[in-house]
N, C-alpha and C positions, 0 to 999 in steps of 0.2 A: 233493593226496593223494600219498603216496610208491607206489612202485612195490609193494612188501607190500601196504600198503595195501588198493590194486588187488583183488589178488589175494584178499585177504580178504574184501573185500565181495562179489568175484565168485564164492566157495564161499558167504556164508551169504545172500547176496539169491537165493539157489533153496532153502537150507535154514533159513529164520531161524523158521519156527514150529516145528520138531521138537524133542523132547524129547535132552537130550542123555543118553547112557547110564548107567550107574550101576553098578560091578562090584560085584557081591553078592558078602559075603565070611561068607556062612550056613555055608558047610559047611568052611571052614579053620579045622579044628581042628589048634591045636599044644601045646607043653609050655614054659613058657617058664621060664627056671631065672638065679637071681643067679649071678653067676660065683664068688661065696666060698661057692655053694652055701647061704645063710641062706634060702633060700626058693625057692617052685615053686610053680605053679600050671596047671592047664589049660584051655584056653578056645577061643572061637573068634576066629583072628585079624581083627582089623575094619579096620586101615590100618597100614603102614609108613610114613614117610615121610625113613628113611633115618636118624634121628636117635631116633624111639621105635617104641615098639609100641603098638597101642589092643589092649585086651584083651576080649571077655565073658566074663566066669567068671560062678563061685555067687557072687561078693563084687559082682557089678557090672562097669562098664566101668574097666579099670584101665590105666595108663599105666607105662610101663616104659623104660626108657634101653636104649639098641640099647650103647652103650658100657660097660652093666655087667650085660649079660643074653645068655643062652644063648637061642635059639631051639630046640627039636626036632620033626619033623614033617614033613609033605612040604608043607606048605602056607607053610613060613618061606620068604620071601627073601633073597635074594643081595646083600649093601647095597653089593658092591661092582658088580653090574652093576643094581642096581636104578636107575630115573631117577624123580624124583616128578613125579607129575602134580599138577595144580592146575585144578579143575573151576571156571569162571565162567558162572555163568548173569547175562544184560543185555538191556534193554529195546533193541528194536533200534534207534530212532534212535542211542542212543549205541552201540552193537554195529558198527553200520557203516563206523563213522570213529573215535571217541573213541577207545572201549577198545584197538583193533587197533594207534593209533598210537601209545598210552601204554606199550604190551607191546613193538614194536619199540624205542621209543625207552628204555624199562627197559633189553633185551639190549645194545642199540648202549654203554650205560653199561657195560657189564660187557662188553665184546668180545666176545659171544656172536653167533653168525651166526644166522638164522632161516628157517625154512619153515613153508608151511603146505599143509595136504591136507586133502581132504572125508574126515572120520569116520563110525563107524556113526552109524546113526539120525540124520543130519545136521546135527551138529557140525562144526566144525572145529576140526583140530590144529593148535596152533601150537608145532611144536620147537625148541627153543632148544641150541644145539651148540657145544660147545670149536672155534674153527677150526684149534687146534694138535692136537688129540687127534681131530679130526673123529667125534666122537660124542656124543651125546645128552646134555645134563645136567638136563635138565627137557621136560617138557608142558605146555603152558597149553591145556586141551577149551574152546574158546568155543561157547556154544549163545545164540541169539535168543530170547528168552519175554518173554510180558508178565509184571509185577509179581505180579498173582494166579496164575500158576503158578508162578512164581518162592519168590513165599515161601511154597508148597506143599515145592517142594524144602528151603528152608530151616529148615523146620519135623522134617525127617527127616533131615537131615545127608547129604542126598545133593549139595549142590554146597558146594565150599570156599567159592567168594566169589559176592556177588550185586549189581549195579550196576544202580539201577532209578533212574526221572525222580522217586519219591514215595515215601512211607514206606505201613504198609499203615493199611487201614483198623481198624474197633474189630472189624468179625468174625476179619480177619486176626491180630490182635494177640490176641485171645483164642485162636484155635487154637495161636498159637506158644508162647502162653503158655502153654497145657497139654501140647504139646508138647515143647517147647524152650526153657523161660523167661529164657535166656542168649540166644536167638539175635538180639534188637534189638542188640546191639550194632553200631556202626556208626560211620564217620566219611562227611565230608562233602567231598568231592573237586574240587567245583565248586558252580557256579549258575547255573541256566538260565533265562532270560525269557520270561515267559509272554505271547503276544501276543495282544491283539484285534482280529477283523478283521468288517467289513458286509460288507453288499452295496452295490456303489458308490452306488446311487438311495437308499440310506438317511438320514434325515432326521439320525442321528445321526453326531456331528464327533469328542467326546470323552468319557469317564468320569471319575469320582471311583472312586475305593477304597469309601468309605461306598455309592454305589448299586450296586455290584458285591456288595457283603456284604450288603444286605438281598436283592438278587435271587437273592445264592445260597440265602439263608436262605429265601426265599418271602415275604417283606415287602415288597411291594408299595403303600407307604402312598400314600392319598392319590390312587393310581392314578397315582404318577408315574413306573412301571417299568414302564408297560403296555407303551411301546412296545417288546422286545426280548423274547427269550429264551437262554438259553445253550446253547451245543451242542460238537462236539468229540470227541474220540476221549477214551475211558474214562479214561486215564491222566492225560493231561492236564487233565479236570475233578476229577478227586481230588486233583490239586497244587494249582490255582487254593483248592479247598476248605481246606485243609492251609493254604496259603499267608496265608488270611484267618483260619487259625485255626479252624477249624470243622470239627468230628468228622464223617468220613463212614464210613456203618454196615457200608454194601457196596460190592464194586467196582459202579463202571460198565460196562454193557457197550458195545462198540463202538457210537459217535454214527452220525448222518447226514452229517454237513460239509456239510451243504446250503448253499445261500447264496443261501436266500431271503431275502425283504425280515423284519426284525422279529427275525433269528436273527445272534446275534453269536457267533463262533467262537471256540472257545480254541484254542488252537496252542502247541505249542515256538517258539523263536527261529527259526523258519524263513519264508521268505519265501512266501506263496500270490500266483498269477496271478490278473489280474482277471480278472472285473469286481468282485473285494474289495477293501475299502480299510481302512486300519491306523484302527483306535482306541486312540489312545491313553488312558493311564491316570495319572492326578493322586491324590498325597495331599490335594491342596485339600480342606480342611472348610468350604468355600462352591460357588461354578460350577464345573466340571472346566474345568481350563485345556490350551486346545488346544496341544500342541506339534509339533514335527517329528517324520513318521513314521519316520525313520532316528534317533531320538534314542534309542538304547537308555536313557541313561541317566536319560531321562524315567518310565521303566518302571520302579514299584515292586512290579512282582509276579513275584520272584524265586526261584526254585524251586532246594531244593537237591538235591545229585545225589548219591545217597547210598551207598557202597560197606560192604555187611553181611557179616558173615562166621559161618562156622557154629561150632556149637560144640564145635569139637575143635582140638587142638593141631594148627593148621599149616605143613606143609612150610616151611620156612627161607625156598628161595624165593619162596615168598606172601606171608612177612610182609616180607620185603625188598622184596617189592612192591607193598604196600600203602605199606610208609613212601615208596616213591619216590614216589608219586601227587600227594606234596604237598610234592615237592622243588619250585626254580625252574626245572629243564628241564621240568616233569613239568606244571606250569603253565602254560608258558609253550603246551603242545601244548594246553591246555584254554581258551586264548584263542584259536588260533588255528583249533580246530574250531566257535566262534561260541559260546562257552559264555563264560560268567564267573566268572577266574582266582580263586582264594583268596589270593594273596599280597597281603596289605594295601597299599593306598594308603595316603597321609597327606595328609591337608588340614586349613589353617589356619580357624580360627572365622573370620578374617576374611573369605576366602571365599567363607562358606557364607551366604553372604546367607538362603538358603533357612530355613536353621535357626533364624536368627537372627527373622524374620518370623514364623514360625510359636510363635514363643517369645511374641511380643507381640500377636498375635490367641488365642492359646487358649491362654494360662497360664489356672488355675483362679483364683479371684476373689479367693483367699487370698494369692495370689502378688505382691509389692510390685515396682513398677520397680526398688528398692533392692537386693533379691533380682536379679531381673536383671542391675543393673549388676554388682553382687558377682561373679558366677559371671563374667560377660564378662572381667571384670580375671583371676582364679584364669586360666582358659584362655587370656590371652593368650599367646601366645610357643611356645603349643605347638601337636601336627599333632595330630587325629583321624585312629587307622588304621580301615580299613575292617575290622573284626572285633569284632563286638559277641555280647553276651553278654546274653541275655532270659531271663525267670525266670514260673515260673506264676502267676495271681495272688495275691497277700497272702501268700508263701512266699519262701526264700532256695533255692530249688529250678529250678535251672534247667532251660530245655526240652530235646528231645531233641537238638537240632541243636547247641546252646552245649555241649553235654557234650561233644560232639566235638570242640570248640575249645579242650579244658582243653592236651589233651597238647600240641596245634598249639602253642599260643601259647608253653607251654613250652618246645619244641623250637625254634624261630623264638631266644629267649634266649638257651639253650644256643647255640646255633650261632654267638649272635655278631650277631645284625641290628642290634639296638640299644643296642650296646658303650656305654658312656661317656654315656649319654642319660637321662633321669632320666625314670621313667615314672608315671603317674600313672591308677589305676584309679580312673573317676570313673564313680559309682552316680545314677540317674535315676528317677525313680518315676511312675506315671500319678496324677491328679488325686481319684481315688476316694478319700473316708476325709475325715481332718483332714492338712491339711499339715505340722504340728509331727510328727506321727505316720508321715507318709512321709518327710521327711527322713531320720528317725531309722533308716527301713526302706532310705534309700537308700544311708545312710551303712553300715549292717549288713551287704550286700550286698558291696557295694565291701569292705570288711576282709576278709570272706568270702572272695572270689574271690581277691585280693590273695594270703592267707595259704594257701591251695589251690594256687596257682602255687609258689608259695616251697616249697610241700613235693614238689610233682611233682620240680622242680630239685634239692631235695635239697643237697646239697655244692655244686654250680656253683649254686647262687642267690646272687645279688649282694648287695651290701651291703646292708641293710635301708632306709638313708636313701635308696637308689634308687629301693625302691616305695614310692611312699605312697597313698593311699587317700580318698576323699572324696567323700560324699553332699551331693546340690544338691537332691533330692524332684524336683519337681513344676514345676521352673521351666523347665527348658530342652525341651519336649513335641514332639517332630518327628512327630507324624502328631493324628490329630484324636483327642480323650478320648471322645467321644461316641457308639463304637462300641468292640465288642469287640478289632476287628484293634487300632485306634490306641492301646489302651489296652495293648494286649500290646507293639507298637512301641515304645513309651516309657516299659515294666518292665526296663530296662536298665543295662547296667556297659558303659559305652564304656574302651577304653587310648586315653590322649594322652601323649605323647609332647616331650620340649624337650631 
């Protein structure tokens, strides 16, 4: 941890449950007037941020260009000594080290020096400063909260960004919805490893995904989940749920982390002291197969870490700070705090032994080895990047987390990653239906998403015989058909790459 760093954790590990402040701006009434004079109106001012004005009037909340607008009133700002702030509310594991290192290493891109100090109500500020002008050119208020108060603020427009381990629940998602039906939007900044951990004298070595998903569900068949139960701190059982696909109604509230015998723990990527020992966790659709406790990459219960933002026009430097979160410096700090990076890996089918296995134990019965070989020759020669795109069932509608990967993948193009490389969006379908029918749905998909990218790019999209597109159904199935999580796993648009 850098020397800031330091310093940050050491204001908000005494303030990380306080509520961070909110300046009411109920009584700044002003006039606000076009400069050709075509219009006026008066209202109370609700934010500056150096570039508009948010407005309340009798018309609503209106937005106005500080560049072609009069201010009058005692409550206008000054835009040339105005600095904008930028309010983050974050769950505090990642509060402590992620966010604070992502925020230095933003300024250090932009030669901005930094400080930070204990705010009201136990925030901390972090100022970002010209070191040529030595003054102020932004705020970043970092406040600690969990997720359920988090999207309490979100819901009222009192914090500009919000960085939580989970998305909310259906109660939360209804409040914002009648709140603030704009405010899900979101990108996906990372991915964090969900761990399981016994008690050392426990009889159990390993899991499957499938006994994990019926114990979350309460299916206990057979009596063969007797022995365990799950536990953990709130946030982290609502990711594991999320993670399997499974709606959860309300928050959890804080677990025991007990670690008696029969109680398996959920955890972030973080290491717990014995007498706990790591269980790991297997796509296997037969025994869970035990592996190394160090094998993160054995671990398919990856949680994404989701950066929401509220909904009003933000400060210039928010959104320069948001896009930098998923630049390769910006990544490269989000591997290095034990998190996992978004910047696509590529790996060859050859490989992937993994996948390849699992293709010929639980393809559906419709599926011919011919079909197999087929698809194996189409991918030879090219990489699979690690960025997939999952869709709801029996719809071209992808989920929330893939939406967020429209603009990514786009920009990753634009930029240049994969110049001169002929790419290939190849659509995947789960085994439920007729196969002729999911081909068709795979194939659908894939054009979908294909022609979705080509319009984000606009002008800088490549030549058309670059992208091509192509549905395989129901052959190539990397997790088990015979539960919900696996069949949402392998509703998917993978990019390969040659």
């Amino acid at each position: 941890m850098s020397g800031f760093g330091r310093i940050v954790l050491s204001i908000l590990s005494v303030f990380w449950f306080a509520f961070a402040g909110f300046a009411s701006a109920k009584d700044n009434q002003v006039t606000l007037t076009l400069i050709d004079g075509s219009f006026s109106i008066e209202g109370k001012l609700v934010k500056f941020d150096s570039e508009y004005y948010s407005l309340e009037s009798d018309l609503g909340l209106l937005t106005m260009a500080a560049a072609t607008t009069r201010c009058l009133g005692d409550a206008c700002p000054d835009p040339l000594e105005l600095v904008p702030s930028v309010t983050i509310s974050v769950s505090p594991d990642l509060g402590e080290l992620l966010v604070p290192s992502l925020i230095e290493s933003f300024a250090s891109s932009r030669g901005y020096r930094l400080s930070a100090k204990a705010a009201e109500e136990g925030s901390v500020d972090i100022v970002l400063s010209s070191p040529g002008l030595l003054s102020p050119v932004a705020n970043f208020k970092l406040t600690l909260m969990e997720a359920t108060d988090g999207f309490g603020r979100l819901s009222d427009n009192s914090t500009d960004l919000a960085i939580f381990r989970r998305g909310p629940t259906l109660s939360e998602e209804e409040i914002l919805s009648q709140k603030n039906p704009s405010v899900l939007r979101s990108q996906v900044i990372g991915w964090e490893t969900l761990r399981l951990y016994a008690n050392e004298s426990s009889s159990l070595s390993a899991l499957t995904v499938r006994d994990l998903f019926k114990k979350a569900k309460g299916e206990d068949e057979d009596g063969a989940l007797e022995g365990f139960i799950l536990d953990g701190d709130g946030d982290s059982l609502i990711a594991l749920h999320q993670v399997l696909g499974q709606s959860v109604p309300v928050a959890f509230s804080e677990r025991s982390r007990s670690s008696q015998n029969g109680v398996i723990m959920v955890t972030p990527n973080l290491a717990l002291p014995p007498p706990l020992k790591h269980i790991p966790v297997s796509a296997s659709c037969g025994a869970p197969i035990a592996r190394d406790e160090n094998s993160f990459g054995a671990q398919p219960l990856q949680a994404p870490i989701y950066m929401f933002h509220a909904n009003v026009r933000l400060p210039k430097i928010a959104r320069d700070f948001m896009h930098y979160t998923l630049s390769l410096p910006a990544q490269r700090i989000v591997s290095r705090s034990g998190y996992v990076s978004r910047t696509p890996s590529e790996a060859r089918l050859e490989s992937e032994q993994g996948i390849l296995l699992n293709a010929v134990l639980n393809s559906g019965s419709d599926t011919a080895l011919n079909d197999l070989k087929k698809t194996a020759r189409i991918l030879s020669g090219f990489g699979r990047l690690s960025l997939t795109f999952r869709y709801k069932g029996g719809t071209r509608e992808l989920d929330d987390v893939s939406r967020s990967n429209l603009d990514y993948l786009a920009s990753l193009l634009q930029q240049g990653r994969f110049i001169n490389r002929d790419i290939l969006f190849a659509g995947f379908s789960d085994s439920k239906g007729n196969a002729q029918s999911n081909l068709r749905l795979s194939q659908s998909r894939a054009e979908a998403l294909r022609d979705t990218i080509l319009s984000i790019m606009g002008e800088n999209a490549p030549k058309q015989g670059k992208f091509t597109a192509r549905g395989f159904g129901e052959v190539l199935p990397i997790a088990c058909n015979d539960i919900a999580w696996g069949q949402r796993e392998n509703r998917r648009v993978e990019i390969w790459v040659r």
